[in-house]
Structures are given as C-alpha cells and as structure tokens.
MARBA-3410 file (N, C-alpha, C, O; in Angstrom, 1 decimal):
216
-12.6,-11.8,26.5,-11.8,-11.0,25.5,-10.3,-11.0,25.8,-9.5,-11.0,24.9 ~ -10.0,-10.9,26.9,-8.5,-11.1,27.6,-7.6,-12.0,26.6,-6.5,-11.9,26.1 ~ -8.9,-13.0,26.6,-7.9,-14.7,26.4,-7.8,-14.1,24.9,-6.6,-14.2,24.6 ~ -8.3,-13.6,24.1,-8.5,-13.7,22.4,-7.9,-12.5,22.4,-7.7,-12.2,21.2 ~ -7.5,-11.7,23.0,-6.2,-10.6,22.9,-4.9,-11.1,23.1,-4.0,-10.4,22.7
-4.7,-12.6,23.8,-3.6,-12.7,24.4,-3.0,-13.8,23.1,-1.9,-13.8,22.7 ~ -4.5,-14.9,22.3,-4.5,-15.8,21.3,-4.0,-14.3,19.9,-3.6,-14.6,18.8 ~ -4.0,-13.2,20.2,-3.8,-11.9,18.5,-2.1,-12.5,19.0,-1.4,-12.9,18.0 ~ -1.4,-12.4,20.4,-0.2,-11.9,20.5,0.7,-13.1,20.3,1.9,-13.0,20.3 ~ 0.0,-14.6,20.0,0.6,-15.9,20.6,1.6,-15.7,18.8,1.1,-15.0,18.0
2.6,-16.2,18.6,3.1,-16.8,17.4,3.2,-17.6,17.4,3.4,-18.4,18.3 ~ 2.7,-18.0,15.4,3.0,-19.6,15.0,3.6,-19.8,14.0,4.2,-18.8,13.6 ~ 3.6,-20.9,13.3,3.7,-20.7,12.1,2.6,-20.6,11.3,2.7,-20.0,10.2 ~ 1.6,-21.4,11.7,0.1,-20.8,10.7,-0.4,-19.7,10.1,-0.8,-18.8,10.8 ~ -0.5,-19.6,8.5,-0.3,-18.2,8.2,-1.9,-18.0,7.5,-2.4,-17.0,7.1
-2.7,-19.6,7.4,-3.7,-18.9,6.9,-5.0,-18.3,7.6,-6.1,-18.2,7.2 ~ -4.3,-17.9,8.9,-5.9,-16.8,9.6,-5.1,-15.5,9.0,-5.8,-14.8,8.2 ~ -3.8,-15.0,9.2,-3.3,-13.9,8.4,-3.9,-13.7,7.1,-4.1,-12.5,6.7 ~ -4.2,-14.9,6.1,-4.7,-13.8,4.6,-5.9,-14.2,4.9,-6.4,-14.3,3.8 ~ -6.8,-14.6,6.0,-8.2,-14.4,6.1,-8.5,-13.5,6.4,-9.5,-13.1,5.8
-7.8,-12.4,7.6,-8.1,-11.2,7.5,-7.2,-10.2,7.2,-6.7,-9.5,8.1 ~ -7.0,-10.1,6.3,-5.9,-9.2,5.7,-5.7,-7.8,6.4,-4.7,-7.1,6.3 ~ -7.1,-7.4,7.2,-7.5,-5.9,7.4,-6.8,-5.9,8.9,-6.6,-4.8,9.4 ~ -6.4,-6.7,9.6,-6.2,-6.7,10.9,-4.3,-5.6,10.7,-3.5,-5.5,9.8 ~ -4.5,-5.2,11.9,-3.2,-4.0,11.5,-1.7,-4.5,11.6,-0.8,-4.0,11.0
-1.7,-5.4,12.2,-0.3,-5.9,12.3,-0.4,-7.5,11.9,-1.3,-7.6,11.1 ~ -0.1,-8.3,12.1,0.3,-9.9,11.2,0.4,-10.9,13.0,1.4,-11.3,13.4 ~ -0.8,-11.1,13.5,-0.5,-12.1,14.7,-1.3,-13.6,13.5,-2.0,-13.8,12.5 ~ -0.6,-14.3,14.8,-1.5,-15.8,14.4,-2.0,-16.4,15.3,-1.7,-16.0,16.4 ~ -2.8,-17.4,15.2,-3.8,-18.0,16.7,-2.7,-19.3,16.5,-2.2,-19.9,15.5
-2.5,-19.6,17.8,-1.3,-20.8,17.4,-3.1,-22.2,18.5,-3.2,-23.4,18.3 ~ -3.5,-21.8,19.1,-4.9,-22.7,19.5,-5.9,-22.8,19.0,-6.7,-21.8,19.2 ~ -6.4,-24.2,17.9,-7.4,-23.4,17.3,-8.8,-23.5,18.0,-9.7,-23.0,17.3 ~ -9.3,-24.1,19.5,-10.1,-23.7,19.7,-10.0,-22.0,19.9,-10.8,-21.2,19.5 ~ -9.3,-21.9,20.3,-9.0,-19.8,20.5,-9.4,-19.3,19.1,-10.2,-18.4,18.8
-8.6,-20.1,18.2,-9.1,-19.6,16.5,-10.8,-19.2,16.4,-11.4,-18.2,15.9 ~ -11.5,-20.8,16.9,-12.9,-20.7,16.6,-13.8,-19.6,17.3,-14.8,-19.0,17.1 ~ -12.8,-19.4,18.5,-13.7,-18.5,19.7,-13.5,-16.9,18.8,-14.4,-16.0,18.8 ~ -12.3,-16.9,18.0,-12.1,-15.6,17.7,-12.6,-15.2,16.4,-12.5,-14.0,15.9 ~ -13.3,-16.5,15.5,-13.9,-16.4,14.5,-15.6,-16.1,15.1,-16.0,-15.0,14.6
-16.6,-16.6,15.9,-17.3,-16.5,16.4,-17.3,-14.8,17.1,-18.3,-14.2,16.9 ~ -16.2,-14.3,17.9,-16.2,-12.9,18.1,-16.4,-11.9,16.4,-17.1,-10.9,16.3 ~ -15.7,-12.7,15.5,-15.2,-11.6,14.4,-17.0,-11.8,13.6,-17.4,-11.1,12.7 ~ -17.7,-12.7,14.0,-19.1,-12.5,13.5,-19.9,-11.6,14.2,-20.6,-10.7,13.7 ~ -19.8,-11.8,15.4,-20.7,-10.6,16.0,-20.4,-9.4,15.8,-21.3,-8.6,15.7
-19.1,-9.2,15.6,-18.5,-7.9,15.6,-18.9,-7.2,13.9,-19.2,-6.0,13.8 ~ -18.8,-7.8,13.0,-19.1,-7.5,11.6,-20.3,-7.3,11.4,-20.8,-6.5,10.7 ~ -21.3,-8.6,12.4,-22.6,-8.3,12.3,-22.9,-6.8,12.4,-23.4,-6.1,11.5 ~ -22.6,-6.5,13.6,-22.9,-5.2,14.1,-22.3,-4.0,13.3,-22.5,-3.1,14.2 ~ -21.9,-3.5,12.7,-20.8,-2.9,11.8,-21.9,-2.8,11.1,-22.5,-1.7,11.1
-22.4,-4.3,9.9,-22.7,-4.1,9.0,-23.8,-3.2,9.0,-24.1,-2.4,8.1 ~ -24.7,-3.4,10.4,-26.3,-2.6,10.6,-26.0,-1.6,10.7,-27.1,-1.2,11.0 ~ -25.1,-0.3,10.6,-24.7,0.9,11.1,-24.9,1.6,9.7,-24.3,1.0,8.9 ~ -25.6,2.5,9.4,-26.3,3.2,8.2,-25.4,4.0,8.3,-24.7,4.3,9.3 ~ -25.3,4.5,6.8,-24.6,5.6,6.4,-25.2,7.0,6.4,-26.2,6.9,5.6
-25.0,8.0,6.8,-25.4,9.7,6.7,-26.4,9.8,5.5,-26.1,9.3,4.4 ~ -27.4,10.4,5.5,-28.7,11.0,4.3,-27.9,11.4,3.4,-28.6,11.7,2.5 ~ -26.4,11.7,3.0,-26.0,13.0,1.9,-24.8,12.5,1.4,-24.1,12.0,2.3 ~ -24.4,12.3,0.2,-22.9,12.3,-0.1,-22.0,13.5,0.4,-22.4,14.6,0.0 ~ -20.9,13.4,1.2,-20.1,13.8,1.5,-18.7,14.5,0.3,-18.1,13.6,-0.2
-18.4,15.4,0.0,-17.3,15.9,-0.7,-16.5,15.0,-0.7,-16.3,14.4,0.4 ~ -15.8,14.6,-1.8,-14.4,14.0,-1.8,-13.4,14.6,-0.5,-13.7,15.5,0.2 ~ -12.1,13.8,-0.4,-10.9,14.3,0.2,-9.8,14.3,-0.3,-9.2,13.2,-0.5 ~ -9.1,15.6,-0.7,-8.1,15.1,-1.6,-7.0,15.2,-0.9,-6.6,16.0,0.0 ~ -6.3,13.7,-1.7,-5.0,13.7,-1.6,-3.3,14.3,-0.7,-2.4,14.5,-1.4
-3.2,14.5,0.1,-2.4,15.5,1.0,-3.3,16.8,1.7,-2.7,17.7,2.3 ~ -4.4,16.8,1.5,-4.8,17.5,2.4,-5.4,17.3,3.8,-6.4,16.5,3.9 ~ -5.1,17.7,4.5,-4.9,17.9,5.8,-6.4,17.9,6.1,-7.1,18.6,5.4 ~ -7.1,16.8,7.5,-8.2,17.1,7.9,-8.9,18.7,8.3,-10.0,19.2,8.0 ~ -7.8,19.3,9.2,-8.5,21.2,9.2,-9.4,21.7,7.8,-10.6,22.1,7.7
-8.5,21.5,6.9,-8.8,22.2,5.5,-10.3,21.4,5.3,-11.4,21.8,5.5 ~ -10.0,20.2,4.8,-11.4,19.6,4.7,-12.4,19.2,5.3,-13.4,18.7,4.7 ~ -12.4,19.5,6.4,-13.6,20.0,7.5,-14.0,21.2,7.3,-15.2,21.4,7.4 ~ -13.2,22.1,7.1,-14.0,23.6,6.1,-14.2,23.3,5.0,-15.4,23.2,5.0 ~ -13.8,23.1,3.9,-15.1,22.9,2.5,-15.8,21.8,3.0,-16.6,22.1,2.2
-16.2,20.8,3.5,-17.2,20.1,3.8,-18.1,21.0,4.8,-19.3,20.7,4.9 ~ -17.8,22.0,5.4,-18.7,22.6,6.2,-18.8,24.0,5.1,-19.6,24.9,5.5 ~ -18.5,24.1,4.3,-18.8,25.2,3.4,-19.7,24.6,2.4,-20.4,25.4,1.8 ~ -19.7,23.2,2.1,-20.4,22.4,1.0,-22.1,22.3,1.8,-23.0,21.8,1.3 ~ -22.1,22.7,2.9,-23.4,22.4,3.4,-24.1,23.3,4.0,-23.8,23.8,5.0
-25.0,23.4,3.4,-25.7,25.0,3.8,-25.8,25.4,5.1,-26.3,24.7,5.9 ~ -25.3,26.3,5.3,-25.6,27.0,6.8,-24.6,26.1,7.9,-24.7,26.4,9.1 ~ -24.1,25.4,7.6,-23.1,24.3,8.6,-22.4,25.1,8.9,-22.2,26.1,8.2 ~ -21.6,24.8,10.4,-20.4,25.3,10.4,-19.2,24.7,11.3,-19.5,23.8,12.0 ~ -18.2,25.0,11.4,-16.9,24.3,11.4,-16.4,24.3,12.8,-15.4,25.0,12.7
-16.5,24.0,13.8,-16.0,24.4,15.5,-14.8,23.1,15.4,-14.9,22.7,16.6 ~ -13.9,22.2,14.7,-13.0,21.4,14.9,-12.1,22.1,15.7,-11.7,21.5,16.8 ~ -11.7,23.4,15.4,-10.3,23.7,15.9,-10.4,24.5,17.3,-9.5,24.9,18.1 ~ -11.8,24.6,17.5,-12.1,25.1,19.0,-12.6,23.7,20.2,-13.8,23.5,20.4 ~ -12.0,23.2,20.6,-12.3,22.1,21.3,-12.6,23.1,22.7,-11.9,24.0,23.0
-13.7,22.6,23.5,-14.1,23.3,24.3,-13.5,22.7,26.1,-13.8,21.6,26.7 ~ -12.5,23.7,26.6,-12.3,23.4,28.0,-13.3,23.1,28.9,-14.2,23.9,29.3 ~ -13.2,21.7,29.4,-14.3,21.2,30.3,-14.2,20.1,30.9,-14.4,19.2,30.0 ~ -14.0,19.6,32.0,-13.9,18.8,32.8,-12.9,18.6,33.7,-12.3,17.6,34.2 ~ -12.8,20.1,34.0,-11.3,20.8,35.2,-10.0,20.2,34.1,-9.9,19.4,33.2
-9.1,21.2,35.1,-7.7,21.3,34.8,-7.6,21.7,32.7,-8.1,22.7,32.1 ~ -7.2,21.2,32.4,-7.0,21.2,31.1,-7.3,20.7,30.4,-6.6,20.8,29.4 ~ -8.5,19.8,30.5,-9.5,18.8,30.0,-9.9,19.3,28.9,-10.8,20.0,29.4 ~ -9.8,19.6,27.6,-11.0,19.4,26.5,-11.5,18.5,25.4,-10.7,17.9,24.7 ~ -12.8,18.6,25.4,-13.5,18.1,24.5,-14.1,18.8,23.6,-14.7,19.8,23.9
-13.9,18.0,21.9,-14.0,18.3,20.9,-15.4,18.4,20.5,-15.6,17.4,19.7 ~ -16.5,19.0,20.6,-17.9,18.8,20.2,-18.0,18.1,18.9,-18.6,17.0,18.9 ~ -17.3,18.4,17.8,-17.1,17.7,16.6,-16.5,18.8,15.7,-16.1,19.9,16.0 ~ -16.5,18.1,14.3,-15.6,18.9,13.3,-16.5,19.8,12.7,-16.3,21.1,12.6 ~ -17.7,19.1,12.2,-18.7,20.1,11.3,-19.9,20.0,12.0,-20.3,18.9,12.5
-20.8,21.2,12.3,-22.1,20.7,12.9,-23.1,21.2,11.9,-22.7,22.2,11.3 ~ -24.4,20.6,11.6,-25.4,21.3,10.4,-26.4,21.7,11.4,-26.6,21.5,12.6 ~ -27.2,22.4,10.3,-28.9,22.4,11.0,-29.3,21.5,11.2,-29.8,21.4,12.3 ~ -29.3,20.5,10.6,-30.0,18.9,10.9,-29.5,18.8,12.7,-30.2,19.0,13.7 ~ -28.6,18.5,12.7,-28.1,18.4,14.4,-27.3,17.1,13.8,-27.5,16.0,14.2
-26.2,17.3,12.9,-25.5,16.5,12.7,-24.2,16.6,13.4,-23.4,17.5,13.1 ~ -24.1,15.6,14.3,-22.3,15.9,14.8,-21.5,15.1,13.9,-21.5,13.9,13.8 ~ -20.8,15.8,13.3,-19.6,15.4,12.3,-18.4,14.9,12.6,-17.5,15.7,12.7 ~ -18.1,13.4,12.8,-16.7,13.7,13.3,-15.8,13.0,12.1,-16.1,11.9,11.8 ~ -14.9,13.5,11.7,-13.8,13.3,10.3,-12.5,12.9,11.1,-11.9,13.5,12.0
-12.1,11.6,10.4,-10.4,11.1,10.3,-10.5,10.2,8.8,-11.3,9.5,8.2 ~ -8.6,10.8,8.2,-8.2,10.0,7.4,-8.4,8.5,7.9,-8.4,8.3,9.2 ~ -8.6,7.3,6.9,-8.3,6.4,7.6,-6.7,6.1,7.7,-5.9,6.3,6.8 ~ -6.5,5.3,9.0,-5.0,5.2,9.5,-5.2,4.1,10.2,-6.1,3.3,10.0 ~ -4.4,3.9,11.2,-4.4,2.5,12.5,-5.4,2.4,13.5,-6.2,3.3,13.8
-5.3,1.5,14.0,-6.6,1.2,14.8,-6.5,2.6,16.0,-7.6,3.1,16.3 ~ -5.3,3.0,16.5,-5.6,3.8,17.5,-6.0,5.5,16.9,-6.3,6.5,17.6 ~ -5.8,5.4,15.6,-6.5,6.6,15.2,-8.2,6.7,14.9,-8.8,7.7,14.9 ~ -8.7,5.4,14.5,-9.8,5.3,14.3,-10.8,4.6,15.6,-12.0,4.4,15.5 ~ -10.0,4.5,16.5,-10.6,4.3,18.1,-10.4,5.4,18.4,-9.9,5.7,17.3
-10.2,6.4,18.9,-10.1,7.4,19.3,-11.2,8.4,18.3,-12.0,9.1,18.9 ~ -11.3,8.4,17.1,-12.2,9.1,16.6,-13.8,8.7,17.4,-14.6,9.4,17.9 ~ -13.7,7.3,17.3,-15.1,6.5,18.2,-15.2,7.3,19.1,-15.9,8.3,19.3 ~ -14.4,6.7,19.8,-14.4,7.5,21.3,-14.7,9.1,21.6,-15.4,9.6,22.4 ~ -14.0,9.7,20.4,-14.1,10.8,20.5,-15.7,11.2,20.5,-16.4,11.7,21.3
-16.0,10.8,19.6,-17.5,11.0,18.9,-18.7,10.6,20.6,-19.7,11.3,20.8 ~ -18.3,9.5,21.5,-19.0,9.0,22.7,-19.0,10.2,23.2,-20.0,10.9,23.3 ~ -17.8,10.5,23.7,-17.9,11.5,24.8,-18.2,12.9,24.6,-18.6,13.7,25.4 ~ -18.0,13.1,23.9,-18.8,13.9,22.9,-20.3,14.3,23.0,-20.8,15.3,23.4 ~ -21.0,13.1,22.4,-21.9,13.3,22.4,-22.9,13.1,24.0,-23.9,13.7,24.3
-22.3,12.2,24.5,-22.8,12.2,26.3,-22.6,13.2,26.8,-23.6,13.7,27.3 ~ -21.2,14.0,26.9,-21.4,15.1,27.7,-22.4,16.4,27.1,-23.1,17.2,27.7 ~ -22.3,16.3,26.1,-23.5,17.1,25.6,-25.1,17.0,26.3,-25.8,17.7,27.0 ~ -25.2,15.3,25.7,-26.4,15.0,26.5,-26.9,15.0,28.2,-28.0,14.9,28.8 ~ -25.3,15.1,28.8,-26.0,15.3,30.1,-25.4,16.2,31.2,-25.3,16.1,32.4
-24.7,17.3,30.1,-24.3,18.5,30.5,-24.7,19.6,30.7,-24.5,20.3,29.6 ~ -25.0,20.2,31.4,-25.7,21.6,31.0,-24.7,22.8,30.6,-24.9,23.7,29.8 ~ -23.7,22.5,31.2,-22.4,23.7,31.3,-21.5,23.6,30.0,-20.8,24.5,29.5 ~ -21.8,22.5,29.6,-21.0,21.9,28.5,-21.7,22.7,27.1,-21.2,23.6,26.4 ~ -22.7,22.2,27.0,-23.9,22.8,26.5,-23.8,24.9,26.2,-24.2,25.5,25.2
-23.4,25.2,27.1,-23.6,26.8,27.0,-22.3,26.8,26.2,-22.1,27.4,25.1 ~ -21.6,25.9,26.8,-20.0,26.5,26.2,-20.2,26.2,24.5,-20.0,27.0,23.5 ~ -20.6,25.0,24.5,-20.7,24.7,22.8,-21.7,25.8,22.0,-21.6,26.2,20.9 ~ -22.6,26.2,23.1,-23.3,28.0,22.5,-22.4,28.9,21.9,-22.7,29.5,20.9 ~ -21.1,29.1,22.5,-20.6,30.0,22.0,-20.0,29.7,21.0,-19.6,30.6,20.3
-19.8,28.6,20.7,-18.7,27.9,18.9,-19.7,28.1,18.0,-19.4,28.2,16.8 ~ -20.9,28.0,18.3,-22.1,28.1,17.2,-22.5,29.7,16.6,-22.2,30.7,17.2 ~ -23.0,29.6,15.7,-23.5,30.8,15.6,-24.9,30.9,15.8,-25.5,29.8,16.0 ~ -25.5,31.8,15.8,-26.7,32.1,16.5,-27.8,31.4,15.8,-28.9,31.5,16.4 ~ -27.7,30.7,14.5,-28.8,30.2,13.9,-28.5,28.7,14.2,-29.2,27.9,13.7
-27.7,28.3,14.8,-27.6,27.0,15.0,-27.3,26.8,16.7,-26.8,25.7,17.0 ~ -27.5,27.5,17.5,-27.2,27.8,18.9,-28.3,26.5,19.5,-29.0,26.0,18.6 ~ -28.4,26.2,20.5,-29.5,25.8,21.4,-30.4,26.0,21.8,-30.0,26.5,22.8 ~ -32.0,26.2,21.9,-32.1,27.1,22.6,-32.6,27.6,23.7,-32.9,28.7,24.2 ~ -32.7,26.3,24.1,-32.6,25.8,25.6,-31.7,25.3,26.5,-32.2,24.5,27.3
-30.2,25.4,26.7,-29.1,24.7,27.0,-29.2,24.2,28.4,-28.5,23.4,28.9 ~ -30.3,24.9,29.3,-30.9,24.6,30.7,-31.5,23.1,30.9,-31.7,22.5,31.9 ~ -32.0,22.7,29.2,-33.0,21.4,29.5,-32.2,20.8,28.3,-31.7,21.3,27.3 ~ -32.2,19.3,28.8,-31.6,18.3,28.4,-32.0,17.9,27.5,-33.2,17.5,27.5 ~ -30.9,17.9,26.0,-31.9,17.7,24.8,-32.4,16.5,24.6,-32.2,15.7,25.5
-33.3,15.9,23.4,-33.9,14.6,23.0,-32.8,14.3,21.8,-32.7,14.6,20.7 ~ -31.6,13.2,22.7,-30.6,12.4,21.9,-31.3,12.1,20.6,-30.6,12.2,19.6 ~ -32.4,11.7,20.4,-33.0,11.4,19.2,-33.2,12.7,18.0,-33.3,12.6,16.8 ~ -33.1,13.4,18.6,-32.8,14.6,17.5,-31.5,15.0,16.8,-31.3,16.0,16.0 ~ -30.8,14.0,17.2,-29.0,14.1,17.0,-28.8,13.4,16.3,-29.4,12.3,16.4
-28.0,13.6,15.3,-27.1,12.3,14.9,-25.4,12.3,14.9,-24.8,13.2,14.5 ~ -24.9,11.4,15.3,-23.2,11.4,15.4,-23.2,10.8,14.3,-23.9,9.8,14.0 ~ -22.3,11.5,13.6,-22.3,11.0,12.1,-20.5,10.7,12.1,-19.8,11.7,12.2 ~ -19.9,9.6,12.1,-18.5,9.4,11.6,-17.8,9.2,10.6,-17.8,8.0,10.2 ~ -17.2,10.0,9.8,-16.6,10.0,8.6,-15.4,9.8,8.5,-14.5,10.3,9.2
-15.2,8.7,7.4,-13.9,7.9,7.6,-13.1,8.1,6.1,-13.3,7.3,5.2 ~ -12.3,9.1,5.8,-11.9,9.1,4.5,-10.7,8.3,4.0,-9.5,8.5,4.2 ~ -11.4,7.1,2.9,-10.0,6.3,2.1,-10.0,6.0,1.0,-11.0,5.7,0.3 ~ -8.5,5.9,0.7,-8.3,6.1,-1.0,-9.3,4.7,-1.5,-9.7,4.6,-2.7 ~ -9.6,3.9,-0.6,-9.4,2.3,-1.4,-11.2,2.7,-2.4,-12.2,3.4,-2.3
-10.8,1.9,-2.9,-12.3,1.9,-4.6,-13.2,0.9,-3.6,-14.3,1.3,-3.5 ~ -13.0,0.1,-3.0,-14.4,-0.8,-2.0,-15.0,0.2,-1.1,-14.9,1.4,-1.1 ~ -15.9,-0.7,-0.3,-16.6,-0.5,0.6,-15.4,-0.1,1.9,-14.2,-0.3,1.5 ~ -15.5,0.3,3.2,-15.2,0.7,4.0,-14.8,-0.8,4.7,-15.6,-1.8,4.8 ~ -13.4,-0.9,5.0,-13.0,-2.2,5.8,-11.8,-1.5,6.9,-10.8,-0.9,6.6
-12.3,-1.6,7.9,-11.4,-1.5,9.6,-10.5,-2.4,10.4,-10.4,-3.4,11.1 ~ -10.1,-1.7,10.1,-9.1,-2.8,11.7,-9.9,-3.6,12.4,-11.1,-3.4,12.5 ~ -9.1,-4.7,13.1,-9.9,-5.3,13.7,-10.4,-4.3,14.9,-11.5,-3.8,14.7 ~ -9.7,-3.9,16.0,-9.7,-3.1,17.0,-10.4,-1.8,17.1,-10.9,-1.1,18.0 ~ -10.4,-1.6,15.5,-11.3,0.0,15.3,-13.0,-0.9,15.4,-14.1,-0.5,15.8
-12.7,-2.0,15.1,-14.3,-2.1,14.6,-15.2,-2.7,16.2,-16.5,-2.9,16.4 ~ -14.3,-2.9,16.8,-14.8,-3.3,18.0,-14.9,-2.2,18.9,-15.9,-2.1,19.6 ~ -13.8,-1.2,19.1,-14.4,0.1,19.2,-15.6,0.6,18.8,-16.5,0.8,19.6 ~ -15.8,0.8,17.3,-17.0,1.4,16.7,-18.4,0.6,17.3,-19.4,1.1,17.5 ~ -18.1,-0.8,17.3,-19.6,-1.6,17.7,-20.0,-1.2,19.2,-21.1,-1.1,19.8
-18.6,-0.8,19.8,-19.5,-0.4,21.4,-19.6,0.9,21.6,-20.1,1.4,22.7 ~ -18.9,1.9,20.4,-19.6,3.5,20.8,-21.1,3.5,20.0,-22.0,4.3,20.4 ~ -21.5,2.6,18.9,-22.4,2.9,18.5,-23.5,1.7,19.5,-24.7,2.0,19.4 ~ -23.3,1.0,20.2,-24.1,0.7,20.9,-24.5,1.5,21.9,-25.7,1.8,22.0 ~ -23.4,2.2,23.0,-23.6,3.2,23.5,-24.8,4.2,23.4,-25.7,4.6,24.1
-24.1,4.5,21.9,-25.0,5.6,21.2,-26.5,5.8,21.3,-27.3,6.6,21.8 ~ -26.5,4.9,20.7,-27.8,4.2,20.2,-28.5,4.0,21.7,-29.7,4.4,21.8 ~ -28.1,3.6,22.3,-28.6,3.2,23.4,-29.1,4.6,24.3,-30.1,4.7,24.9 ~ -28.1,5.5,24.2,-29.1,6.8,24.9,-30.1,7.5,24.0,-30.9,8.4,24.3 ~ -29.8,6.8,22.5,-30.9,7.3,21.3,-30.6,8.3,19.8,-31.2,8.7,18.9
-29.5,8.4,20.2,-28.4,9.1,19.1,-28.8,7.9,17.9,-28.8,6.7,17.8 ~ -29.4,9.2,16.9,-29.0,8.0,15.5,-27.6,8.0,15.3,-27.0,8.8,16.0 ~ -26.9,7.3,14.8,-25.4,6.9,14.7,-25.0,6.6,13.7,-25.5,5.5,13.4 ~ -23.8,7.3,12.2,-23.7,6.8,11.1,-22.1,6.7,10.9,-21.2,7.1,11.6 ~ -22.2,6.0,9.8,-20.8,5.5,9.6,-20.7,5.8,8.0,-21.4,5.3,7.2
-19.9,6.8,7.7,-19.8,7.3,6.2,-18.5,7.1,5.9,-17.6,7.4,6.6 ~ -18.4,6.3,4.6,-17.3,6.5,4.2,-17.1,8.1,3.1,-17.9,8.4,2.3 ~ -15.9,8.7,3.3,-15.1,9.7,2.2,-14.1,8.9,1.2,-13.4,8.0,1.6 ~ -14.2,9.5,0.0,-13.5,9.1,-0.9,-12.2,9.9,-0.8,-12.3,11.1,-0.5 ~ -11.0,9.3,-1.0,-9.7,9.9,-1.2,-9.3,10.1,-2.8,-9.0,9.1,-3.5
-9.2,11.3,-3.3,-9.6,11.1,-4.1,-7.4,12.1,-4.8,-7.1,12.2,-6.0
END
C-alpha cells in the first residue's frame, strides 16, 4: 500500500486515470503503469467490498440544505419511535480527556447511528473510525457500558452492562448525507477506510450498514 500511496503523489502528464476516477479528492496521476495496474486491481477489491455493505431496514429523513448535523440528528431521532439523540454527550473514557462518541441516534432495534454531511476523505474516515471505536469499546467494556447507561433513557438502557453484549444484536448503521441524485460514490481513502471498519465490524459480528441521506 506504501508504494500505491506514493504512485497517488507521483506527477505526470497522464490525465486519463484522473477522469477515470473522478471521485478521488484531489487530481494525482500514476506516472508507472505497472503501479497503475497494481492500483487498478486494489480499486477492485476495494469497490468489491463497498458494494456488499447493505443499507439500514428504513428510509432515513431527508437533510436539508444548511442545516447543521446537531439539528438533524434530532428530527431523525424524533422521526423514530422511541429513539433517542446522545450526539452531543460524548462520553469521558479512556483517562485524561479522552472521549468517545457512542453515536448520534440510538433506537430500540440497537441501532448505532452515526451521521456526516458528505465532505473529504478525512471527514468521512473519521466518521468510520468513529463508528469502530465506538462500537468495540462498547463491546468489550464494561465501564464504558454504565457510562453510555446514563445517555440512555431507561427504556433503552442495558440491562445487563456487567455481561458483554452479543455484537450480533447491534447494528452500526453509517449515514452519509448528499445532495448528488446517484447512488452513494466516496473518496477513494474514505472507501478504504470504510472496507476495513466494516471488516473489523463484521468480524466481531456487528451487522454493519452504509445509508445514504438525501440533501435535499
């Protein structure tokens, strides 16, 4: 991966891997094209994986226009029965001044919600990420666990926070809101993010979804 990070930074003049992937965030070119083919062969596995990632059981509310993710993590947590909103309480945990965000919206289902406009790769890596750590320290926290008891209300509480829940009962659900009329297209760097938190995921048993929001 080193070498095909170092082939994104090389300049050439070759411009048509640029309108092959239009979606990549800034404009590099492969100036070697065995590096080209190696990085065409990466950009298959990586889409492969992407494409398998299901979307959430429900349509999601629109997002409108200049509004700010806080606001729309409340009527999306108001649009769903009994859900509720802990975004703006990120829970202190992991010494010093460490916190992590449980998620934006949590339901009865055991949906962890996590919401970004879409923007640049380092905003939609970081949502990834966010959503991993997240969801692991849950899964093999106990302390973490009590704390997220108190962001809950009592019908959605734990109710065992002493025993380690069944990841399979969870789902990290990632919601990605954008104006465009297609299907959902990422950065390159987000999407390779996303293929190894949802491997992760998946791997300790977390269903794992990838929703797009409309900007509406």
């Amino acid at each position: 991966m080193p070498e095909l990070l170092q082939a994104y930074l090389a300049k050439s003049q070759e411009t048509t891997y640029k309108k092959r992937f239009p979606w990549i965030d800034n404009i590099f070119e492969v100036r070697d094209k065995a590096k080209q083919n190696q990085l065409d062969a990466t950009l298959v596995v990586v889409d492969k994986a992407i494409e398998g990632i299901p979307s959430t059981d429900f349509k999601p509310i629109d997002f409108t226009e200049g509004e700010d993710e806080g606001r729309y993590n409340k009527r999306l947590s108001a649009s769903i029965t009994d859900a509720c909103c802990p975004d703006r309480d990120p829970v202190l945990h992991g010494g010093g001044r460490s916190r992590v965000e449980f998620c934006d919206v949590y339901t009865p289902s055991r949906q962890m919600i996590h919401v970004k406009r879409y923007a640049g790769s380092s905003v939609l890596s970081h949502l990834f990420a966010q959503g991993v750590v997240s969801a692991t320290t849950f899964l093999s926290d106990e302390r973490f666990r009590e704390k997220v008891n108190k962001l809950l209300p009592v019908s959605l509480q734990i109710a065992t926070p002493a025993t380690k829940p069944n990841a399979a009962d969870y789902e990290i659900a990632f919601f990605v809101a954008s104006r465009s009329a297609g299907p959902l297209s990422l950065p390159f760097f987000s999407r390779v993010t996303l293929r190894n938190a949802y491997t992760q995921l998946t791997t300790f048993g977390f269903r794992t979804t990838l929703t797009k929001v409309q900007v509406v």
